[in-house]
N, C-alpha and C positions, 0 to 999 in steps of 0.2 A: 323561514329564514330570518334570522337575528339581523335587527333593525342597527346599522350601523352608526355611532354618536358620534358628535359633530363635534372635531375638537374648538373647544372656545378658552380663549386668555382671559385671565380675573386680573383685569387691571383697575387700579387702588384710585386713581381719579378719572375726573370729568372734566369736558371744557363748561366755562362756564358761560350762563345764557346773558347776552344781553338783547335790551327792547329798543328799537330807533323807531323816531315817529312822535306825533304829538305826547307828550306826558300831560298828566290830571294837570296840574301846574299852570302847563299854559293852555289849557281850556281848550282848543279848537278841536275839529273834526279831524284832524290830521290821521290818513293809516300810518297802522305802526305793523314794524315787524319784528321778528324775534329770532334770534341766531345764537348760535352754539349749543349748548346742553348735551354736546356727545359723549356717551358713555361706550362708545368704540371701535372700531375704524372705520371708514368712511363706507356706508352701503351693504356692512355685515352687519345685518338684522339680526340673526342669531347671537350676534355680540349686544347691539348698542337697543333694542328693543323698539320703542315706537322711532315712524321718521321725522326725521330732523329735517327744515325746512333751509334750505340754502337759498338767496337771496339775489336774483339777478339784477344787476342797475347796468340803465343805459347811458352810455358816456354822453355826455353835451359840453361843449367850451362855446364861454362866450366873444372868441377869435377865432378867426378860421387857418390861419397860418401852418399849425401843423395836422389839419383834420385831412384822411384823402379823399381825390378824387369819386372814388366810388361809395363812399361813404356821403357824401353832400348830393351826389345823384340819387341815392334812393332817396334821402330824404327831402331832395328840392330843396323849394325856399324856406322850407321853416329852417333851415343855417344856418339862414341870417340872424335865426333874433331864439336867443336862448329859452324863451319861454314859450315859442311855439311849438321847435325843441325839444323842449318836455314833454311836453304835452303830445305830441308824437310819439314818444317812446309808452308814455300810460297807456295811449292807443295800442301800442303792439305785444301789452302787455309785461312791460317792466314791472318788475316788485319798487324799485327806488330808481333815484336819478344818481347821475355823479357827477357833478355840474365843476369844471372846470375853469378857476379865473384867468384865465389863461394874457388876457387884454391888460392885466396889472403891471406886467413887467416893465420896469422902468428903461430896459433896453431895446423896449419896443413900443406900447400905444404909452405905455405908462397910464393905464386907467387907473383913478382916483379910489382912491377905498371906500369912500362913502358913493361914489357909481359902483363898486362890488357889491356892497351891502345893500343898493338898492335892487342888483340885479337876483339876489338871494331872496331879495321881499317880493321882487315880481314873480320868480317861477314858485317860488314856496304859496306865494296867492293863487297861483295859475293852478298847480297840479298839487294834489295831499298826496305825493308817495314822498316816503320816510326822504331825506336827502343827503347824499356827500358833497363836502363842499375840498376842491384843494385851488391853492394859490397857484402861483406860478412858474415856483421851481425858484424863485429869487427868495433868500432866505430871508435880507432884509426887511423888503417889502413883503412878503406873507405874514412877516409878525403883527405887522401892522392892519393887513386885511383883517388876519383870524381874526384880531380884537374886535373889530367896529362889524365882521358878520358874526361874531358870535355876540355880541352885544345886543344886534337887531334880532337876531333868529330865538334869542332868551326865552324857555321854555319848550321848543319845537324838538329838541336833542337828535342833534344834525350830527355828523359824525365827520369831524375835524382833520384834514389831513394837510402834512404830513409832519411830525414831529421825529427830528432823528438826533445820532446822537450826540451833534455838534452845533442843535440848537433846537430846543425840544423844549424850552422854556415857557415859549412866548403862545406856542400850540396848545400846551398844557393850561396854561393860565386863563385863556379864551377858552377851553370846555371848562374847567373848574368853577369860573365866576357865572358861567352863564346854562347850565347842566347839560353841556354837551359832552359827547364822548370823540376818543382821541385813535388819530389810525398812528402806532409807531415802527416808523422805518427801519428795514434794517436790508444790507447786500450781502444775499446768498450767503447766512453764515448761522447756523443756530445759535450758535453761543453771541452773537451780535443780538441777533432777534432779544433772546433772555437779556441782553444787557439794556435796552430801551426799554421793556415792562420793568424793572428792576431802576432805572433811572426815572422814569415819569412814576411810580408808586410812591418811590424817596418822597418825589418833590409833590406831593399828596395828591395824584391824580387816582381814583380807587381801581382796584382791579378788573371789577363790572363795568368800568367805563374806558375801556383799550381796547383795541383789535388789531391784531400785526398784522405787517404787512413786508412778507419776506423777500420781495420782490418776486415776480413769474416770469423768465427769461422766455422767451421764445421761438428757438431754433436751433438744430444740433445738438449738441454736446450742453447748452445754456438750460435748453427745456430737462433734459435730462437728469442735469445738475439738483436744476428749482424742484421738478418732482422729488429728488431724494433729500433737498433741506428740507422743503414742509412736511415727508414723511415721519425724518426723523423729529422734528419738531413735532406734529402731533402725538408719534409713538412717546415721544418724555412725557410729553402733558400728561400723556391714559396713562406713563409708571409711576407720576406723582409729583412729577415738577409744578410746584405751585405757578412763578413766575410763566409758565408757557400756558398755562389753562386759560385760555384768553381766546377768542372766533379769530378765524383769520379772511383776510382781504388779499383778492387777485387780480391784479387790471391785467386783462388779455388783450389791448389794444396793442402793444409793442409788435404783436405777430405784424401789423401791419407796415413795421419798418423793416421788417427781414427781408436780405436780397433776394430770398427764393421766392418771392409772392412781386418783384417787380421785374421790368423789359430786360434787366440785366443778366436775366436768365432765361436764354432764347427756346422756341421749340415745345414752352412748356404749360401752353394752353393759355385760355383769359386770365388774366393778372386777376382782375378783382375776384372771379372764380376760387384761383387759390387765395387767394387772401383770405376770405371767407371761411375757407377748411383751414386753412394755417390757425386763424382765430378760433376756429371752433375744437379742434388738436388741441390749442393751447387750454381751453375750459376744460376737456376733459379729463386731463395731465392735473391742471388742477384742484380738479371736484373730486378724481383718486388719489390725491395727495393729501386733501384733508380740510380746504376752501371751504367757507362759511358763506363768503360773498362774492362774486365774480363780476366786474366790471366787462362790458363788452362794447365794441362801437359799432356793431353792424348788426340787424334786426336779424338776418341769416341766422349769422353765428350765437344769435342768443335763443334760436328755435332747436340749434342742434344741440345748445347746452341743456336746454330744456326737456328735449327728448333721451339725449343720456340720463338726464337728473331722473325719468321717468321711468325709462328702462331699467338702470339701474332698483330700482325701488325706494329713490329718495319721494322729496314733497315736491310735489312741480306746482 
């Protein structure tokens, strides 16, 4: 019987790779890891050839304000203090951290930027996985953070978030001066996505040093949505969209604010339970959509991204 052949697409690009983690530069031991280089969709071997290594980090803030409940219970007291934190997550085998300023907001502890910058020096002392570092949602005050942690972190190539497209200057300028790379934002919209690489390359940040981030919705019609942007997003990149050839970034914490994983929906088992699978739904959705890196908050949900990434026949 004739061996039947495997239809496969000849598509004209690649995402392109980039390295986080210590560089020669700045000298230290730091692991480094390496994301994108796909040559075609996510998990079809027969298309993109060796595997591609997708990147789990574990979320840490150094505020507890919006972390939940079951999320501070697994991990106790290291909560408290960002760098033990970390170092918890390397324990349960993270690839990187995503370390959250979350304590800056001037509408709340208002932490100082030189206390951000020092808490970036203490977990980056504490723990060598590669690092994200984002502010705290305040546009003003994050200009200010990036600069003085990208300053201190100079040479470490932390990966900068979040640069979007009403203020992507001050983001860009903190990885440029100091060789870190830039995560840019964009809401559920490909042609937005392409408008942030295409605004941060202008303003001379280089294309190896981006990674989008096209927001990952998490619930009904939202998650649904996010899987068909970054599909199409990655399917332009592999027809030759220069501007979209870039790794992309997924925070799957948000599953944790959907009403279907809290009391407001009766009858329907342990809350933290589903949260956990709502989280871990959410990486999946992602990692078949086309995700380079997947932010997670709960050790669970990053062992079931793990075992999909496995199954599937990615790099775990």
């Amino acid at each position: 019987m004739a061996e039947v052949p495997v239809p496969k697409e000849k598509w004209t690009g690649s995402i392109g790779e980039m390295e986080l983690g210590c560089t020669e530069a700045g000298g230290g031991s730091r692991a480094t890891v390496t994301v994108g280089g796909n040559k075609g969709l996510p998990f079809l071997s027969f298309e993109d050839g060796p595997r591609r290594k997708i990147a789990l980090a574990g979320s840490v803030s150094d505020s507890l304000e919006d972390v939940p409940q079951a999320i501070r219970a697994v991990f106790g007291e290291d909560v408290n203090d960002a760098v033990s934190w970390a170092k918890a997550w390397k324990a349960k085998g993270a690839d990187m951290i995503c370390l959250h300023l979350t304590s800056t907001n001037p509408e709340e502890r208002n932490a100082s930027t030189e206390s951000a910058a020092d808490t970036v020096a203490a977990v980056m002392k504490a723990v060598d996985l590669p690092l994200i570092v984002y502010g705290s949602g305040h546009e003003e005050k994050d200009a200010k953070v990036m600069e003085k942690v990208g300053e201190r972190a100079k040479g470490e190539r932390l990966l900068l978030g979040k640069a979007e497209e009403g203020g992507y200057k001050s983001v860009a300028a903190a990885g440029m001066a100091n060789g870190h790379a830039v995560i840019g934002f964009s809401n559920l919209d490909i042609n937005l996505a392409k408008q942030i690489v295409i605004l941060l390359t202008d303003y001379g940040v280089g294309k190896k040093d981006v990674v989008i981030d096209p927001l990952m919705a998490a619930l009904g019609m939202g998650l649904e949505y996010s899987y068909s942007v970054n599909e199409r997003i990655r399917i332009a990149a592999l027809a030759g969209d220069a501007m979209l050839q870039v790794p992309m970034i997924c925070d799957c914490t948000p599953a944790w604010k959907a009403r279907e994983v809290t009391d407001e929906v009766p009858n329907a088992g342990e809350t933290a339970e589903r949260a956990i699978w709502w989280e871990g739904t959410t990486a999946l959705a992602a990692l078949l959509s086309g995700a380079d890196i997947l932010v997670l908050g709960h050790p669970d949900a990053m062992t079931l991204a793990r075992k999909a990434i496995s199954g599937l026949g990615g790099e775990d």
